[in-house]
C-alpha positions in Angstrom: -55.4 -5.2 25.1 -54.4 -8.1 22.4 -51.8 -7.1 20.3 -52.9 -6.3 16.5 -52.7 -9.3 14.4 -49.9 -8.0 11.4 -51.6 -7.8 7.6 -49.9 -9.8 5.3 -50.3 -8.8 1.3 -50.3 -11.5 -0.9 -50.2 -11.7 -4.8 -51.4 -14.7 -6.3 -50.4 -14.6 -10.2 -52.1 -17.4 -11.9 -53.8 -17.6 -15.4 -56.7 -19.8 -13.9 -59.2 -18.2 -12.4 -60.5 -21.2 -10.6 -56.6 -22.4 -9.2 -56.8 -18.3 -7.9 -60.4 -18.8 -5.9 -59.4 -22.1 -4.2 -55.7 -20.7 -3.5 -57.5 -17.8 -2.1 -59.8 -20.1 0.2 -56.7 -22.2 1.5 -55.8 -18.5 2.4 -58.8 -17.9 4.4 -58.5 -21.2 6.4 -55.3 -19.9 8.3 -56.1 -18.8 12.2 -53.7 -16.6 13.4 -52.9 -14.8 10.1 -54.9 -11.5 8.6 -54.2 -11.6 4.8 -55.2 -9.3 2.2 -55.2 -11.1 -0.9 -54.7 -9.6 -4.8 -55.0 -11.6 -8.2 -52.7 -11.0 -11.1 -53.5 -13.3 -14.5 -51.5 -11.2 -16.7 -47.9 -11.8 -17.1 -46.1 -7.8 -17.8 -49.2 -6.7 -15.0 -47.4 -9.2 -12.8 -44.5 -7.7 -13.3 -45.8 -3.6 -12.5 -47.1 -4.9 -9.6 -43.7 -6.1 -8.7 -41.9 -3.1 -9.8 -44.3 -1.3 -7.3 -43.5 -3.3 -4.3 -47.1 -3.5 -2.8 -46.8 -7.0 -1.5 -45.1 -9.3 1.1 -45.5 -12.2 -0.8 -46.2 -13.9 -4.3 -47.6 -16.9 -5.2 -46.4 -17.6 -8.7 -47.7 -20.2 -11.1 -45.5 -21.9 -13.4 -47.9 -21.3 -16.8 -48.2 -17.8 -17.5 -50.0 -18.8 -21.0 -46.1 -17.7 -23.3 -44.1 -17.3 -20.6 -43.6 -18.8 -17.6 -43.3 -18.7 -13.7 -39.5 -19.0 -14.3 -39.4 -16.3 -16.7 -41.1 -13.7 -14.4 -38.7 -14.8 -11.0 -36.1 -14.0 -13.3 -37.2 -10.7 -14.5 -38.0 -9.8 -10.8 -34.8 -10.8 -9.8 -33.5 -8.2 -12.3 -35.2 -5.7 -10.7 -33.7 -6.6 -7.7 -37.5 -7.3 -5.7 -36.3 -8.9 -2.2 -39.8 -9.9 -1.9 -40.5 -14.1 -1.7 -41.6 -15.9 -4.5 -43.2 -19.0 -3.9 -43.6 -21.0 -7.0 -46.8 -23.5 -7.8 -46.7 -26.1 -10.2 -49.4 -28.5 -11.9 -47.5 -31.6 -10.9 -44.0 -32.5 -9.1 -41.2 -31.6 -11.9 -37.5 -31.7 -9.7 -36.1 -30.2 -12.9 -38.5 -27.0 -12.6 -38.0 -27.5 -9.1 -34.6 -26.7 -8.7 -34.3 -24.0 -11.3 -36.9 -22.1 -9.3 -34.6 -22.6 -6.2 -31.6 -21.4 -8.1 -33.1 -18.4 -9.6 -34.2 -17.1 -6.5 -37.5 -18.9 -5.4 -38.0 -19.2 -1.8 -40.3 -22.2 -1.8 -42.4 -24.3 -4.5 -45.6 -26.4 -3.7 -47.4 -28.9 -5.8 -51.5 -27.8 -6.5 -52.7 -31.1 -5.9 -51.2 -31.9 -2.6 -52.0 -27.8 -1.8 -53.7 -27.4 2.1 -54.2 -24.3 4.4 -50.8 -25.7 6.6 -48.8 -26.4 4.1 -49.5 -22.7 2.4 -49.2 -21.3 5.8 -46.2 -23.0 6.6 -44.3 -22.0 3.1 -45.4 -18.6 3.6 -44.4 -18.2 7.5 -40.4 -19.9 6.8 -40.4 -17.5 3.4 -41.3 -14.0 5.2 -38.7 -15.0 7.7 -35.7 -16.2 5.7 -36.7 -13.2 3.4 -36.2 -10.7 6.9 -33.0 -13.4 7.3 -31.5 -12.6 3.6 -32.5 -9.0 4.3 -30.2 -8.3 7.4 -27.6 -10.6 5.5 -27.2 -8.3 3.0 -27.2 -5.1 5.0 -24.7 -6.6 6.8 -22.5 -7.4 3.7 -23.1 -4.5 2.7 -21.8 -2.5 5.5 -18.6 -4.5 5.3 -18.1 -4.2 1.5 -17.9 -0.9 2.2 -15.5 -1.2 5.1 -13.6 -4.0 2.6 -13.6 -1.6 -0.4 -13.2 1.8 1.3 -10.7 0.8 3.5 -7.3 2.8 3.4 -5.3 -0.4 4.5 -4.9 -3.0 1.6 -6.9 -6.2 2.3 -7.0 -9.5 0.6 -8.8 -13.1 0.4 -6.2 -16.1 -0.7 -7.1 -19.4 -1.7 -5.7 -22.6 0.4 -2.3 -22.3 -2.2 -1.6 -18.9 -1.0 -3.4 -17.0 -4.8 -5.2 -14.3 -4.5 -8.8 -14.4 -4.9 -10.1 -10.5 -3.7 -8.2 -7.7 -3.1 -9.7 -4.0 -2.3 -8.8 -0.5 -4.0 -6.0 0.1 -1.3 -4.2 -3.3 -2.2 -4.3 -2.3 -6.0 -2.8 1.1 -5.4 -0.2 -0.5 -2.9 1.1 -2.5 -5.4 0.4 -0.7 -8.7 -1.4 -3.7 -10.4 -4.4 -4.4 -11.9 -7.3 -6.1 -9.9 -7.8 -8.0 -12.7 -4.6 -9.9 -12.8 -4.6 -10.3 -8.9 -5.1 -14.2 -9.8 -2.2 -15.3 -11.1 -0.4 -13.5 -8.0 0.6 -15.4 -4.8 0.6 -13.9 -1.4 4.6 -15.0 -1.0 5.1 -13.6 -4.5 5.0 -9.5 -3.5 7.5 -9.4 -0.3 11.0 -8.5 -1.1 12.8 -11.3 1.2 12.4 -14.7 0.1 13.9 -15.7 3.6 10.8 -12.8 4.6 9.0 -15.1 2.5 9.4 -18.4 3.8 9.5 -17.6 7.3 6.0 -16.6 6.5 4.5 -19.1 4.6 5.9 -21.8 7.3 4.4 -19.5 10.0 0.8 -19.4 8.4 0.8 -23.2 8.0 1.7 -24.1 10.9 0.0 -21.8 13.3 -2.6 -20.5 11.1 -2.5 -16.5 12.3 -0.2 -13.9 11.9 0.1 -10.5 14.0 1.8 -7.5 12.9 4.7 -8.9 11.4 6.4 -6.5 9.5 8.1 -6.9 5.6 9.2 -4.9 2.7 6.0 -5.3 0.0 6.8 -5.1 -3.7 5.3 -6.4 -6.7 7.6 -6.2 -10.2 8.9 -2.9 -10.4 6.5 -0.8 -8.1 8.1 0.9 -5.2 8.8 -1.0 -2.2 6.6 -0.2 0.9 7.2 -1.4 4.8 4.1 -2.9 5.9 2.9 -4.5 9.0 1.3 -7.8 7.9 -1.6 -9.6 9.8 -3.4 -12.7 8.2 -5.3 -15.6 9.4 -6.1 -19.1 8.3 -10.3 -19.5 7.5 -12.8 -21.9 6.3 -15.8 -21.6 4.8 -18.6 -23.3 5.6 -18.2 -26.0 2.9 -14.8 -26.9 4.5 -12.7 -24.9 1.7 -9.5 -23.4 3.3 -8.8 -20.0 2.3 -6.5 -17.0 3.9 -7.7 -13.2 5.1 -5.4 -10.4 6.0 -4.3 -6.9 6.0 -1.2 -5.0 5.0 -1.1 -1.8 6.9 1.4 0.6 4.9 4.1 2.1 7.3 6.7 3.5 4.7 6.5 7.1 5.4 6.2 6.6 9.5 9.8 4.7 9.4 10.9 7.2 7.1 9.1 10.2 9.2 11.1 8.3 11.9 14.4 7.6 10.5 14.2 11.5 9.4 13.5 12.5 12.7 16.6 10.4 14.1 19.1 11.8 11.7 17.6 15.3 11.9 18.0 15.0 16.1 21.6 13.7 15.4 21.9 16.8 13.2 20.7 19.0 15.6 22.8 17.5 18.4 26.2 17.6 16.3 25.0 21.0 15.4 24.8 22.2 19.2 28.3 20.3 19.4 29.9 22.0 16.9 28.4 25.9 17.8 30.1 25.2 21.3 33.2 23.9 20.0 33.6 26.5 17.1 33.1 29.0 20.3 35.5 27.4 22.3 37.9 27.1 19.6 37.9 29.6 17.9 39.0 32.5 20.8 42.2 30.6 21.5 43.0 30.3 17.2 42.4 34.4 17.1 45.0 35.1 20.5 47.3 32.6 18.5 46.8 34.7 15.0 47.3 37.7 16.9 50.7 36.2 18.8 52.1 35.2 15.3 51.2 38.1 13.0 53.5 40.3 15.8 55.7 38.1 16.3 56.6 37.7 12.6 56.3 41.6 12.6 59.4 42.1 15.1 61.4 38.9 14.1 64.2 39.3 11.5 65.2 35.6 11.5 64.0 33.8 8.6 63.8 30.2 9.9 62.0 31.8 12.4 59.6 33.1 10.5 59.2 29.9 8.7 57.9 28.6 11.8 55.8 31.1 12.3 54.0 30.5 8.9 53.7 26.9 9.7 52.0 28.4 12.5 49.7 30.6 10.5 48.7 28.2 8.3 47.5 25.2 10.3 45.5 28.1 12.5 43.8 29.0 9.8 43.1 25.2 8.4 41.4 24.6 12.1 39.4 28.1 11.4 37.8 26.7 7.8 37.7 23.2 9.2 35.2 25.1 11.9 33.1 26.7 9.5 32.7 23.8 7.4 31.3 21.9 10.1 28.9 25.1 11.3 27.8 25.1 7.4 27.4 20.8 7.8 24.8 21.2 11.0 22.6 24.3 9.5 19.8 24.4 7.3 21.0 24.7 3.4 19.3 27.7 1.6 17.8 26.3 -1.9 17.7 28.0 -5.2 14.8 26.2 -6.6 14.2 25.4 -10.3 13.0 22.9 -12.9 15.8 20.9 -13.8 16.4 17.8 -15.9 17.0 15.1 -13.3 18.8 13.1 -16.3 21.4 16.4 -16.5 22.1 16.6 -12.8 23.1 12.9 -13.0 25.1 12.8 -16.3 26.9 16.0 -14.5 27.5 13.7 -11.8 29.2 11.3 -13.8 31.1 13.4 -15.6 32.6 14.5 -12.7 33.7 10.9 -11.4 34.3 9.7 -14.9 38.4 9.3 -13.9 38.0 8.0 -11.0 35.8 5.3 -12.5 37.9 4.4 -15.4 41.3 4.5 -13.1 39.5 1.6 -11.7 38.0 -0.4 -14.6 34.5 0.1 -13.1 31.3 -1.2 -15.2 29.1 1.9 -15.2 25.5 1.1 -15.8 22.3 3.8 -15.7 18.8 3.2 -16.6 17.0 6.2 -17.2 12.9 6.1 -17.4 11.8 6.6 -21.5 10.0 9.9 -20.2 11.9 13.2 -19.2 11.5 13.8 -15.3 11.6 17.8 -14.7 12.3 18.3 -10.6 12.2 21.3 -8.5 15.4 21.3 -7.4 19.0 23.2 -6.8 21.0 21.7 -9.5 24.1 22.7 -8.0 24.1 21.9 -4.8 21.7 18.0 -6.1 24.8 17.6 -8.1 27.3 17.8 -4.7 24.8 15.6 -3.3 25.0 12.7 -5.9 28.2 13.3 -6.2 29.3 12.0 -2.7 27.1 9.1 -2.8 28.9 8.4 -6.2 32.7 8.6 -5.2 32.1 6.6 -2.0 31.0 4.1 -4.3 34.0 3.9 -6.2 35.9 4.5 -3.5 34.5 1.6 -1.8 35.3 -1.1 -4.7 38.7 -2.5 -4.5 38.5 -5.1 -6.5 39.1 -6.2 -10.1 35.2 -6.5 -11.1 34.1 -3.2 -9.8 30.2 -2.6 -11.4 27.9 0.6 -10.7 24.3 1.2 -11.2 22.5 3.9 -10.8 18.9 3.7 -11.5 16.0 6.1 -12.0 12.7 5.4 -11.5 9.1 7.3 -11.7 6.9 6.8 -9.4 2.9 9.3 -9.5 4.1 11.7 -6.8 7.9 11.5 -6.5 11.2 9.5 -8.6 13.4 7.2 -6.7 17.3 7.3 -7.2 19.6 4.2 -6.8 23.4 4.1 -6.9 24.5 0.5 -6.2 27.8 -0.7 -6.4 29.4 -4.3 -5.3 32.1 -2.8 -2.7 33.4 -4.0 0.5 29.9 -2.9 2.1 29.1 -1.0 5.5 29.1 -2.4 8.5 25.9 -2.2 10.5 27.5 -0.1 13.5 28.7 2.1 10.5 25.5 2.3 9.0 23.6 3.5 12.0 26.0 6.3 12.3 27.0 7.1 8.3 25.2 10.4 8.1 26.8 11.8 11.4 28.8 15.2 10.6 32.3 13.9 11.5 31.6 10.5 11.6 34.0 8.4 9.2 35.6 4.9 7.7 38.5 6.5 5.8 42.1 6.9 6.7 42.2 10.7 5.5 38.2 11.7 5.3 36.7 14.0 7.6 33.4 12.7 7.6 31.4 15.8 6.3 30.5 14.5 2.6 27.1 12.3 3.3 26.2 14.7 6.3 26.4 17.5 3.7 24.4 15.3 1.1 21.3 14.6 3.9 21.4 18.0 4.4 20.4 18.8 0.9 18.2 15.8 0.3 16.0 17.5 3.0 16.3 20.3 2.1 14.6 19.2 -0.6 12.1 17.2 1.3 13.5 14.4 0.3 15.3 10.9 2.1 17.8 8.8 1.9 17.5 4.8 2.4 20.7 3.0 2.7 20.9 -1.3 2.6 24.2 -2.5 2.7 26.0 -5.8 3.0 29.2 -7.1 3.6 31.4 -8.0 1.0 28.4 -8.0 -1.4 28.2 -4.3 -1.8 26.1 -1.1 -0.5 22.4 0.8 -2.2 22.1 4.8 -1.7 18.2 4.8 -2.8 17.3 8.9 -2.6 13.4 9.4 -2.7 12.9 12.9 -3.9 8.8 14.8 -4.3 8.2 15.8 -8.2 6.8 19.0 -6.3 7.9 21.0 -3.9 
C-alpha cells in the first residue's frame, strides 16, 4: 500500500485577487505534493489567521494596501509564529529583500519570474529549515536551562579573558550583579595573582583546563575554593571566545579539614583518657604516701620536702584534667550576643600586652549590628587566644593588628592578622593539636581549647600563614544556630 501523500496548508495573503488565482494554479502544478490552499486579502485577518496557527506556510505579499508584507512578518514574529514566511514582491528590490531576511523571512520570490518549481522548491527548503530552526531551539532551550539552572557557576569569556555570560550560580558565587559582569575579567576574581598567571599562560597555550583548583573572590565577597575547568572555543565566524565552570568546594575542604582536626581531637582525646588513667593511680598512692608521712614526721625541712612533694602532685592532677576538659565536647550556654562586645571584651583584655609592645591595633566593624547565637564567655576565651598569640608572635618594632569583621547572608567572618614571625607549615598542620606547641613555657592547650568552642558553635577556623610576613586566624561562625 503507497504511503499517504502529507497535506500541506498554505496561506496566500495578497490584496490582488488575480496574483492569489495564478499563485494558486502554480500550486496545483506540483506532483508529489497535496496542498490545501486558503486566501487572506485583509491585513489584521492575516494576522488572526496567524495567531491561530492553522497553516504550514504563508505566502506573503509585499503591498498589503497601508501596510506592508514587512510590517505583518514583523508583527508575527512578535507573536512568536515559527511558521515560514515566504515573501513575494512586484519586482526585485535587494533592499526589501534583505530586510525580509533579517526580520525573519524564510525565502522571497519575484511574481514575474514565479513557476510551479521554483514555488515548490522555496516551499520544500522553508518547511525543512523551519523543522531545522525548530529542533535548534528545543535544543537551546534544553541547555539554557541546564546553563541557567545549573548549581555550579558557569561563564562565556571573550578572546581578552571579559566576561560575556554568566548564569545565576556564578552571580551568587561572587555576589555581583550580572549586569556589571562586563567590565570583569576571568583573571580578575581569583585570589593568587601567581594563581592567576599560571592560569592565563595555561589557557593560552594549551587551550583546556581540568579541575584545577583556586581560591575565587571578587572585591570584598567571601573567598570560595573552587575546582576550575575551562576551554578555549570558536565560533563559527572564527571569533575566539572561552567556556568553563567553577565547581564550589568551600564547605567539602572545610567539612574535611573539620573532620581531620575533629579525628585528631578524638585521637588525643583517647590518648589523654588512658594517660589520665594511667597517671593518675600512681599521683593518689604518692598523695596518700606524703599526707602520712607528713603526719608522723616532726622534722621541718622534712616536711618542706614533703610539700614540694604535694604540690607538684597536685599540678600533674590539674594538668590532667585540663587536658580531659581540652579533648571533650564543650557544653554551650546559648544567647544573642553583640559580636562587636565579645570582641572589644577581647581587646580589653590584651590591651597591656598590646601597648607593652607598641602594636598598631586596627578593627573594622560592619556599619550594621551583627546579633550571634553564641556563649559570650567561653567566644570571648576563644578570641582571646587567637589574639595574644598574635601579639605574642610580633617581636619586632612595627608590630600592626587587624582584626576584621565581616557579614556575609548566612554567617560573619572573623579575621585577626598580625605581621609576626609566621608559622611554619609543619607547625600549621599540627597547631590545633591539644599539647602541641612553639613556646618555651606553653603547654599547648590554648588554640585546641579555641577549636573546641568554634565547633561547638558550628563554626571553623582557617589559618594562612607565612614566614616572616605574618599569620591570618579567619573564624567563620552561622548567624543561626
Amino acid at each position: 500500500m503507497a504511503a499517504s501523500i502529507p497535506v500541506i496548508r498554505i496561506l496566500i495573503i495578497d490584496d490582488d485577487e488575480d496574483d492569489y488565482f495564478i499563485t494558486s494554479e502554480y500550486l496545483s502544478n506540483i506532483e508529489g505534493k497535496s496542498f490545501v490552499v486558503d486566501w487572506c486579502y485583509k491585513y489584521n485577518d492575516a494576522l488572526k489567521n496567524i495567531k491561530a496557527d492553522m497553516h504550514d506556510v504563508y505566502l506573503i505579499d509585499y503591498r498589503l494596501g497601508a501596510k506592508t508584507g514587512i510590517d505583518l512578518i514583523k508583527e508575527a514574529i512578535a507573536l512568536k509564529s515559527d511558521k515560514p514566511f515566504i515573501l513575494l514582491t512586484g519586482k526585485g528590490d535587494i533592499n526589501i529583500d534583505v530586510e525580509a531576511m533579517k526580520l525573519g523571512a524564510f525565502d522571497y520570490l519575484i511574481k514575474a519570474e514565479l513557476s510551479s518549481e521554483k514555488l515548490e522548491r522555496s516551499i520544500r527548503y522553508s518547511i525543512d529549515r523551519s523543522e531545522t530552526l525548530k529542533e535548534i531551539r528545543a535544543k537551546e532551550k534544553r541547555y539554557r536551562n541546564i546553563f541557567d539552572k545549573s548549581g555550579d557557576a558557569i561563564f562565556v569569556a571573550d578572546k581578552d579573558f571579559y566576561f560575556t555570560e554568566v548564569n545565576y550560580a556564578f552571580c551568587e558565587l561572587l555576589n555581583c550583579d550580572k549586569n556589571a559582569i562586563g567590565n570583569i575579567r576571568l583573571f580578575d576574581i581569583l585570589s593568587n595573582t601567581q594563581v592567576s598567571k599560571k592560569l592565563e599562560e595555561t589557557l593560552v597555550k594549551e587551550d583546556s583546563l581540568e579541575d584545577f583548583e583556586a581560591d575565587v573572590q571578587y572585591m570584598n565577597s567571601e573567598v570560595h575554593r573552587c575546582i576550575f575547568s575551562a576551554s578555549k572555543e570558536k565560533d563559527p565566524e572564527g571569533i575566539v571566545y572561552y567556556q568553563g565552570i567553577l565547581h564550589d568546594i568551600t564547605f567539602i575542604r572545610k567539612a574535611e579539614k573539620a573532620t581531620l582536626q575533629a579525628e585528631k581531637l578524638a585521637a588525643a582525646g583517647r590518648l589523654v583518657k588512658t594517660l589520665a588513667h594511667e597517671v593518675r593511680n600512681p599521683i593518689n598512692n604518692i598523695n596518700l604516701a606524703v599526707e602520712q608521712m607528713y603526719s608522723l614526721s616532726s622534722d621541718e625541712e622534712e616536711k618542706l620536702y614533703l610539700d614540694i612533694v604535694y604540690r607538684n602532685s597536685n599540678r600533674i592532677n590539674e594538668l590532667i584534667t585540663e587536658l580531659l576538659s581540652s579533648s571533650k565536647p564543650t557544653e554551650m550556654q546559648f544567647k544573642e550576643t553583640n559580636l562587636e562586645t565579645i570582641i572589644n571584651e577581647v581587646i580589653s583584655n590584651a590591651n597591656d600586652r598590646i601597648k607593652l609592645k607598641n602594636i598598631q591595633l586596627e578593627i573594622n566593624y560592619p556599619e550594621e549590628k551583627i546579633m550571634l547565637p553564641s556563649d559570650a564567655p567561653k567566644m570571648i576565651i576563644a578570641f582571646s587566644n587567637i589574639l595574644i598569640n598574635a601579639v605574642e608572635a610580633i617581636d619586632h618594632a612595627n608590630g600592626k593588628i587587624n582584626i576584621t569583621v565581616q557579614k556575609f547572608k548566612s554567617m560573619v567572618a572573623i579575621q585577626i592578622e598580625d605581621n609576626g614571625h609566621g608559622i611554619s607549615a609543619e607547625h600549621l598542620s599540627r597547631l590545633f593539636e591539644p599539647y602541641f606547641t612553639s613556646k618555651r613555657n606553653g603547654i599547648g592547650l590554648g588554640l585546641a581549647s579555641t577549636l573546641n568552642i568554634i565547633q561547638s558553635h558550628n563554626g571553623a577556623v582557617d589559618v594562612n600563614s607565612q614566614i616572616n610576613h605574618g599569620t591570618a586566624f579567619t573564624v567563620s561562625l552561622p548567624l543561626q544556630q
